[in-house]
C-alpha positions in Angstrom: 109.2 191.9 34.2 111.7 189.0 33.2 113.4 187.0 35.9 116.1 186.5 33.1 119.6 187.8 33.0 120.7 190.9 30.9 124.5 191.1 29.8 126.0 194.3 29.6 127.9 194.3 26.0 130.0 197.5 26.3 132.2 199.1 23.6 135.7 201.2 25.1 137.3 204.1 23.7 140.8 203.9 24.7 143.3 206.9 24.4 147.2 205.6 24.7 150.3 208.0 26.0 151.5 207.9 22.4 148.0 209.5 21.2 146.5 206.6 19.6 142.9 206.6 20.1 140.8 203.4 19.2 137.2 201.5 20.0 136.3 198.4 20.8 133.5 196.4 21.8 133.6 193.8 24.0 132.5 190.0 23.6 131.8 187.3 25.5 135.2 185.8 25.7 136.5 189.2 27.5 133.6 189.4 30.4 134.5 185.8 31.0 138.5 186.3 30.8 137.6 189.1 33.5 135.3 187.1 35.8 138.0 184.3 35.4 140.9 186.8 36.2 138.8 188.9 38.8 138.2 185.4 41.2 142.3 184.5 40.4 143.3 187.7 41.8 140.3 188.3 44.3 139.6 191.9 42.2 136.7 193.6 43.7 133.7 193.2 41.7 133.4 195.5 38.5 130.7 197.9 40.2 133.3 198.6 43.3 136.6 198.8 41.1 134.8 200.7 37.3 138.4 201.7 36.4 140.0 198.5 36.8 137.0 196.6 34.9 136.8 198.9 32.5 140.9 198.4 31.5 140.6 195.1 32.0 137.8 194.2 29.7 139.7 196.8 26.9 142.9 195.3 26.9 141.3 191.6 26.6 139.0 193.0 23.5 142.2 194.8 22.4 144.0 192.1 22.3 140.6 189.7 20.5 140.7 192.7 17.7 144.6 192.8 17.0 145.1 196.3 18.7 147.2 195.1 20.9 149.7 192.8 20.1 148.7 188.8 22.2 152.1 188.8 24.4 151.3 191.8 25.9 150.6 191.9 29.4 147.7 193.8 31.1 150.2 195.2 33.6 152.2 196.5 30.6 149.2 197.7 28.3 147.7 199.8 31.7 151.3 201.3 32.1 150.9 202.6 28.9 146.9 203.9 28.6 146.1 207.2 29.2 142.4 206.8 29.4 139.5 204.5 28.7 136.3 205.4 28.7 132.8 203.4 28.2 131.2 204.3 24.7 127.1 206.0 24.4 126.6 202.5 22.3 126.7 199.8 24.7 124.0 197.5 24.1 121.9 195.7 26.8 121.1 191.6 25.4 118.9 188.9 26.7 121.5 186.3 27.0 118.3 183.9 26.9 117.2 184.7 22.8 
């Protein structure tokens, strides 16, 4: 057993109020905008508050990916999300290799 890290790389479905439906995977720059964001605000961590990571981590991939337009605000985009959901193809890395 590996005293190494593992980082969680998760991919979102994410259904809007106006019906559009889209995936997206996360990357590195969105688990670190959230960890960032989470300490600014003093969020709960990500196992106490899955709805709010979860959102959070979307709209930031959302945003990386050109699904949702950069000006938009995470208040604003969660106004407008009916459901997000973490994808059966999230892959576990060894942020060591």
């Amino acid at each position: 057993m590996s005293d190494r890290p593992t980082i969680t790389v998760p991919s979102f479905r994410v259904i809007m109020d106006d019906g559009t439906d889209y995936t997206v995977r996360a990357a590195q720059p969105d688990l670190i905008a959230w960890d960032m964001t989470r300490g600014k605000h003093s969020w709960p961590d990500a196992a106490s508050a899955p709805s709010l990571w979860s959102a959070f981590v979307a709209w930031k991939a959302g945003q990386r990916t050109g699904h949702i337009p950069s000006g938009t605000t995470f208040d604003a985009w969660q106004q407008s999300v009916s459901l997000v959901t973490v994808d059966d193809d999230t892959d576990t890395a060894d942020p060591t290799q």
